[in-house]
C-alpha positions, 0 to 999 in steps of 0.5 A: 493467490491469496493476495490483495493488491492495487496499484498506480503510477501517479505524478506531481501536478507541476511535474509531466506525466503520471501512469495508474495500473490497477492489477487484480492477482490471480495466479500471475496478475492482469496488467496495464502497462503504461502508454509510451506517450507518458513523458518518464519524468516525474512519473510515480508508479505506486501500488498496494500490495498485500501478500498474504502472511505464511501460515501452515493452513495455506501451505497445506492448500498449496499456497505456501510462501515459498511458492509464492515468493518468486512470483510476487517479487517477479512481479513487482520487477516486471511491472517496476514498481518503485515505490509501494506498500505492502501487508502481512508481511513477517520477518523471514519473508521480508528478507524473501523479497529483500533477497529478491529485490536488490534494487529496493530497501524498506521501513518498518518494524513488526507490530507486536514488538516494534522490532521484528515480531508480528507483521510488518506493513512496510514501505519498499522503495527504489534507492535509486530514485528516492531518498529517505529523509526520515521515517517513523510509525505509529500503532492504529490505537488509543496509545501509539507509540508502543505495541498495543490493540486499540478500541475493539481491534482483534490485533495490533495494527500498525502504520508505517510513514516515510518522508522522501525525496524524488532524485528525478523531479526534487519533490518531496512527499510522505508516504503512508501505509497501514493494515487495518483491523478485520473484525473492529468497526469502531478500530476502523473507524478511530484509524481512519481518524488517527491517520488523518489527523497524523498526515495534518500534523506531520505534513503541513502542505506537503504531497502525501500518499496513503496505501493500505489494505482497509478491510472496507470496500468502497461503499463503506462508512470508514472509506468515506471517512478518508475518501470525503476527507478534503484531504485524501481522493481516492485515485481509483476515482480521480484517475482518467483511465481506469482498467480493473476487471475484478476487485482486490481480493480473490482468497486463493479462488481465480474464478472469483468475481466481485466488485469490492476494492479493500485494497485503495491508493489515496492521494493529495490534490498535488497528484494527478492520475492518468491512469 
């Protein structure tokens, strides 16, 4: 598959336990599962997921969405992920995977209108363990309350936040989630900024969590912008046990072998990472 994806089980540093998964899909998904000795309480498991938009190109390879739907949506399911960002995503496969997943709601709007046209970056959550307190987003440009392309970005890019509530452990944090541009070096760069600059104005001292897919890797300028910020750790980095036996991209290739990680989980001071 075509598909980046990267996730985490995170926690609360006054809360008990939390649980990092990194998976790098192929066909299904290479897992690590949490250890049993992790207290559920308080426990986060947040992922990154980029499913890779429908396009006519794909499905002439055989990688149609409507190939790839039920293997995705399975495997969010299995791994139980509950709350987690994800790219790419159009309209009709966002009622795909709300069909599949009767468990989850989301935010979000498409980033050529700001109603349904374009891709969205949405926020799926679990109803049962998170209450939406208010939501919003912002386009990644010079102007942000309105569809538009922003400095030498080659679309419109959006970013989607949440603010929430855990029913379980009563804490309250935001979540952030965009798609960063894949041709523009200074729209990354200017995005990378926005964002950070939002999360001071909007949270205050308030947890966050940032997910995306930032087209950069880890050796990047724009990702030390965020990862060197003294705001935002890259939980890849802070986690005490890592597993990840590829990157986060594979372009439809599962023999494909690299170390770049496009795809990051950045988090507050006010999580820990175990895993």
């Amino acid at each position: 598959m075509n598909i980046d994806n990267y996730t985490t089980q995170i926690v609360y540093k006054q809360r008990i336990k939390m649980i990092k998964r990194v998976l790098n899909l192929l066909l299904i998904a290479l897992v690590l599962v949490a250890s049993n000795a992790c207290s559920s309480k308080g426990e986060i498991t947040v992922a990154s997921y980029n499913v890779r938009y429908d396009n006519r190109g794909d499905a002439e390879r055989g990688n149609a969405w409507e190939n790839r739907h039920s293997i995705i949506t399975g495997l969010i399911r299995f791994n139980d992920f509950e709350i987690f960002g994800t790219q790419e995503v159009l309209d009709h496969m966002l009622k795909d995977m709300l069909a599949d997943l009767p468990d989850y709601s989301y935010i979000d709007v498409g980033r050529d209108d700001g109603k349904t046209k374009g891709e969205y970056a949405p926020i799926f959550y679990k109803t049962s363990r998170f209450e939406l307190l208010n939501s919003g987003n912002f386009w990644l440009s010079e102007e942000t309350e309105f569809p538009n392309k922003g400095w030498d970005a080659a679309l419109p890019r959006i970013c989607t936040r949440g603010e929430f509530k855990d029913k379980k452990s009563k804490l309250r944090f935001y979540f952030f989630n965009l798609h960063m541009d894949h041709v523009g070096v200074q729209a990354r760069s200017e995005s990378s900024k926005l964002v950070l600059r939002k999360i001071k104005e909007m949270c205050g001292n308030r947890p966050v969590i940032l997910t995306g897919d930032f087209n950069v890797d880890q050796n990047n300028n724009n990702y030390q912008l965020l990862a060197e910020s003294e705001i935002l750790n890259d939980s890849f980095d802070i986690a005490k046990m890592r597993y990840a036996l590829n990157g986060t991209f594979n372009a439809f290739d599962p023999n494909l072998k690299t170390e770049s990680r496009i795809d990051h989980i950045f988090v507050t001071n006010d999580f820990t990472v175990e895993k």
